[in-house]
C-alpha positions in Angstrom: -76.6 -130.2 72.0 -74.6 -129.4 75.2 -72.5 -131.9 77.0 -73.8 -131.1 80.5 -76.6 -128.5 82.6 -76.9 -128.7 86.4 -80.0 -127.5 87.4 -80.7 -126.2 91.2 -84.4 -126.1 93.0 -85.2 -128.6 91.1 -87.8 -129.9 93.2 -89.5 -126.8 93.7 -92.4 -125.7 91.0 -90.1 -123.7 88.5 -87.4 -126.6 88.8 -90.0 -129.3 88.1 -91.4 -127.1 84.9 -87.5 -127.1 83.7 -86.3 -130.7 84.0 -87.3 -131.9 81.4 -86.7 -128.8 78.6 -83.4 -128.9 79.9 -83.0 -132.5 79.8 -84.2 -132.3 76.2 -80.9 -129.3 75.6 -78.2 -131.6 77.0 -76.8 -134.9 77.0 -76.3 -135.1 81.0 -79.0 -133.3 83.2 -77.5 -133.1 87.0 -80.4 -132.0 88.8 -80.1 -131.2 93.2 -82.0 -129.5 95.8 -82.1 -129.6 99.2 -84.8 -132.2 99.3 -84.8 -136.0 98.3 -85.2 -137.1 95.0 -87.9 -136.9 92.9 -89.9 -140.1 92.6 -89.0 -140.3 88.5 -85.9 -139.5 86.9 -85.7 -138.9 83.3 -83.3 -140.8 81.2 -80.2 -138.5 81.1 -81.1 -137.3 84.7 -78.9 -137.5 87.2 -80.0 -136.8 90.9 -78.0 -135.5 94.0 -79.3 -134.4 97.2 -77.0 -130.9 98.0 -77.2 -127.7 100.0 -75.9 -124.7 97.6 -74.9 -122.8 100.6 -72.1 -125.5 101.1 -69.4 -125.5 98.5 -68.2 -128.7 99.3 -71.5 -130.3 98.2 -72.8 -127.6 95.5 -68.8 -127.7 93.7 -68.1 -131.1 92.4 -71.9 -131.5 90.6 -70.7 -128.5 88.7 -67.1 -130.0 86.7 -67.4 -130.7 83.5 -70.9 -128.7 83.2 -71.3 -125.4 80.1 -74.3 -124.3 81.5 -75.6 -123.6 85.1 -79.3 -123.1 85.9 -79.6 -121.6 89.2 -83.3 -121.7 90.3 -82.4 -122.8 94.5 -82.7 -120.7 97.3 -85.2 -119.7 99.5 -88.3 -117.5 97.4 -90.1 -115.5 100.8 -88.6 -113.2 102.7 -86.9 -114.2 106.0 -84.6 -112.5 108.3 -81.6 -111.8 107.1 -79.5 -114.4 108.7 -82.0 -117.4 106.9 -81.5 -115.8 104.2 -77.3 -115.4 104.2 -77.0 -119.0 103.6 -78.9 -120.0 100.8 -79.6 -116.8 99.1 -76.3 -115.0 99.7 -73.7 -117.5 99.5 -75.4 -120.0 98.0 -75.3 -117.8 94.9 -71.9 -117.1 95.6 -70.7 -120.5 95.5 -72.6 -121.3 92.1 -70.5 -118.5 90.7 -67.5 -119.3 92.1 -67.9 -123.4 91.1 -69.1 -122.3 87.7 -65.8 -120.5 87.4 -63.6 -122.9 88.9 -64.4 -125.4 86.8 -64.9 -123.6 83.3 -68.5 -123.5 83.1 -69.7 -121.2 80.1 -72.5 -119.5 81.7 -74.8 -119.1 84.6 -79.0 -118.7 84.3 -80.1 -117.2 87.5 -83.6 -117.1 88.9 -83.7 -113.2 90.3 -87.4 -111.3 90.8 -89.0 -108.6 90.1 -87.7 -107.8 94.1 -84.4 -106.4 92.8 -86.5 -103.3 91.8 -89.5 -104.0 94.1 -89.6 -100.3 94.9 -89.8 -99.1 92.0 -93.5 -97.3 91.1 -95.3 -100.0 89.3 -96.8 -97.5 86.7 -93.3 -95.9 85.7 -92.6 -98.2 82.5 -88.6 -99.0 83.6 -86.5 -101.3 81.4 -83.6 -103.7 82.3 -81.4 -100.9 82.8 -83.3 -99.4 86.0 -80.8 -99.4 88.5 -81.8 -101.4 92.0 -84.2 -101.2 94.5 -84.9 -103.9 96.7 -88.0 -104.4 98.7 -86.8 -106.8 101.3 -83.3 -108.7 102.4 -85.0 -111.5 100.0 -84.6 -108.8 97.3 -81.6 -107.8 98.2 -80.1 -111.6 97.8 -81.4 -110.7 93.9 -79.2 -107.2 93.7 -76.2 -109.1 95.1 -76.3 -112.0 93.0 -77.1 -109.8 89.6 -74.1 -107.5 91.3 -71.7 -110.8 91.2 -73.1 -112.2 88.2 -72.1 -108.5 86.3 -68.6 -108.8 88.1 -67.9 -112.6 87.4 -68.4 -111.3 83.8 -66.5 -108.5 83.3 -63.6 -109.5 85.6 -63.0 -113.1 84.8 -65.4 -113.9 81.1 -68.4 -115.7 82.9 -71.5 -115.4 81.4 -74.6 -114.7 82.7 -78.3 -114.1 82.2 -80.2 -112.6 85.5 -84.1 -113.7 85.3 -86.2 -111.1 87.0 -89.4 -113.6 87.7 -92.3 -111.8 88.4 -95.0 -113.6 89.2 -94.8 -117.6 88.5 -97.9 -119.3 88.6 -100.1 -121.4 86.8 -102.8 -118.8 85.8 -102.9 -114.9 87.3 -103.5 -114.7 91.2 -104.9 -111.2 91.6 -105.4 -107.9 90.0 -101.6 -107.0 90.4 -100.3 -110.1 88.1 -102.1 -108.9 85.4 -98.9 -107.2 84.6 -96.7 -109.4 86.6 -97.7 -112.9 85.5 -95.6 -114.8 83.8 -97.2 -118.5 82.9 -95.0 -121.4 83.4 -95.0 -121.9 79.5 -93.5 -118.5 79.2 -91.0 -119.0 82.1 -89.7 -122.4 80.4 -89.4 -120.8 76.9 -87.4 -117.7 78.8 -84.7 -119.9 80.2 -84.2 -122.2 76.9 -83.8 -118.6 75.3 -81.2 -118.0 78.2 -79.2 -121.0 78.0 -79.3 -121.5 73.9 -78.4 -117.7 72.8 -75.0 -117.3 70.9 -73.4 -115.0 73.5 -75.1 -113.1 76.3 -72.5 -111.3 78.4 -74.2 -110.1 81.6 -77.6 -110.0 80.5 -81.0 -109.3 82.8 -84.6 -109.9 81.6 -87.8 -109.8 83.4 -89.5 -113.1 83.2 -93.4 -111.4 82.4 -95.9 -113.0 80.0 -97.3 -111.1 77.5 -98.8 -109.0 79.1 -101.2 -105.9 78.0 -100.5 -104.8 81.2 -96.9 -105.3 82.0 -95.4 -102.7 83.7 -91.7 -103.5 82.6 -89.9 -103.9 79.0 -87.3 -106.5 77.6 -87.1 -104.3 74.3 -83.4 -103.9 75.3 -82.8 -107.7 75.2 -84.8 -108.7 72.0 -81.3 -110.9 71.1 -82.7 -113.7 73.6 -85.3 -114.0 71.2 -88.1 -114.3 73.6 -91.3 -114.1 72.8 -93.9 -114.8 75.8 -97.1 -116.7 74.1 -99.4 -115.9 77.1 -101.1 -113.2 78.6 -103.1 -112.4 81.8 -105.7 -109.9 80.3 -108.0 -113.3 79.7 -108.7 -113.7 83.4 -109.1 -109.8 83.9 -112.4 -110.0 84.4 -113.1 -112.5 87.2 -109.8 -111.0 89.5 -111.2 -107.3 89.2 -114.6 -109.0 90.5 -112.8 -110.4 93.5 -110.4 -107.8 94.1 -110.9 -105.3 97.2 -110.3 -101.4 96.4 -107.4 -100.0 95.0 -105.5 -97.8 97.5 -103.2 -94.8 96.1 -101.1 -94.7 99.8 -100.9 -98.5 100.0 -96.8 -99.4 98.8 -98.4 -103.3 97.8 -100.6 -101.4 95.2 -98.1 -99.1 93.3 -94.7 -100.5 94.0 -93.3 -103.5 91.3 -92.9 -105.7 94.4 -96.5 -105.8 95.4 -96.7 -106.9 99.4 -93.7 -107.3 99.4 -92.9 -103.9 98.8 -95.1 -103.1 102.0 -93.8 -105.9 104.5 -91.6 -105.2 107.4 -88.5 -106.5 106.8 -87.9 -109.6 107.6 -91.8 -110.6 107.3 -93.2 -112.9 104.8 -94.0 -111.3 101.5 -95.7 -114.3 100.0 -98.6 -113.9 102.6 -99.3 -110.7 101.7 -99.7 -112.1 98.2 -101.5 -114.8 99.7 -104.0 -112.4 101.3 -104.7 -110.5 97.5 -105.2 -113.6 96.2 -108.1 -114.4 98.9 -109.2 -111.3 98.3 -108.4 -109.7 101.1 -106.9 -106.4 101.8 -103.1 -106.5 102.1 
């Protein structure tokens, strides 16, 4: 059992999945977010209210911790300056903390968006090199970048989660290759945190997919095996879904809308709009 995990974002919905499987992994849970506190605690849970994009807050939660879980930041895109606090130096003060104080290893919630413009019916791995769809995927490329250079230039560990997309059942047509159930998503980063030894490590969070468009064959040594997959519900999203276009970036790109947005525009609402049904 570890000593200590601090988990960020932990009031948003992947946060609140991973309390309590981390809490279970450890004997002191420090879990903070921007927002309050949750209305519960669990017993080994400790709560404090911090902004990751200030050191002074984000640092001292992290002494005396082996493992952090880095789930907090913002998840649209935004113009790049809402994004430089909490995306880009948010992550960089995680690192940096994590370091200072002798932390073994850092589990990092990236996306899909690293590679968002990548064709979606190519088949890449986790070596594709990057190509962001938006400053929001961007924060994802910098943050694997540092996560890669924390290991190899000072013995930090990390595991870079591309989360594709996180929901409680499959949206739209597109996430049946992208989903990844919440299920799935929690058994990913237990994989993450308990494995032996991980170096620099990236993995795309996808359920089991018939459908996925990406591999983790390369990473098998996680030992994850996603239980869930979208093809059940294949039926009732191709029944809602409007046509497919060939010229459209949100239908062949791994980022979806996002992949389409102007930058700086919200990619989630483009999702939004698939979802609904409507054309994006």
């Amino acid at each position: 059992m570890l000593t200590k995990i601090v988990l960020t974002g932990a009031r948003g919905n992947l946060g609140h999945e991973l309390r309590g499987p981390l809490a279970a992994m450890c004997r002191e849970l420090v879990s903070t977010d921007i927002r309050q506190a949750p209305a519960e605690l669990l017993p080994n849970e400790t709560y404090v209210q911090a902004d990751v994009a200030k050191m002074d807050e984000i640092a001292p939660l992290i002494e005396g911790a082996e493992m952090v879980v880095h789930f907090g930041a913002i998840v649209d895109e935004k113009p790049f300056e809402d994004l430089l606090g909490p995306n880009f130096v948010g992550a960089y003060n995680i690192w940096e903390a994590a370091f200072r104080h002798g932390a073994r290893r850092v589990v990092y919630a990236s996306s899909i968006h690293a590679v968002g413009l990548c064709e979606t019916n190519r088949g890449i791995d986790t070596d594709e090199p990057h190509r962001p769809d938006t400053f929001y995927g961007l924060a994802k490329c910098f943050a694997e970048d540092m996560g890669r250079m924390y290991w190899e230039k000072r013995g930090l560990e990390s595991v870079c989660l591309r989360i594709m997309s996180c929901t409680p059942e499959p949206q739209n047509v597109r996430a049946l290759g992208t989903w990844l159930s919440y299920r799935d998503m929690v058994q990913l980063t237990v994989r993450a945190v308990e494995a032996a030894t991980v170096g620099f490590t990236v993995a795309y969070g996808v359920s089991n997919n018939s459908r996925a468009p990406v591999s983790n064959h390369k990473v098998g040594f996680l030992g994850y095996k996603p239980q869930d997959n979208a093809e059940d519900w294949a039926a009732q999203l191709f029944a809602k879904a409007t046509p497919f276009d060939p010229q459209n970036l949100a239908h062949t790109r791994l980022g979806g809308p996002f992949a389409s947005v102007t930058l700086g525009e919200s990619g989630v609402a483009g999702i939004q709009a698939m979802t609904a049904g409507k054309k994006v």
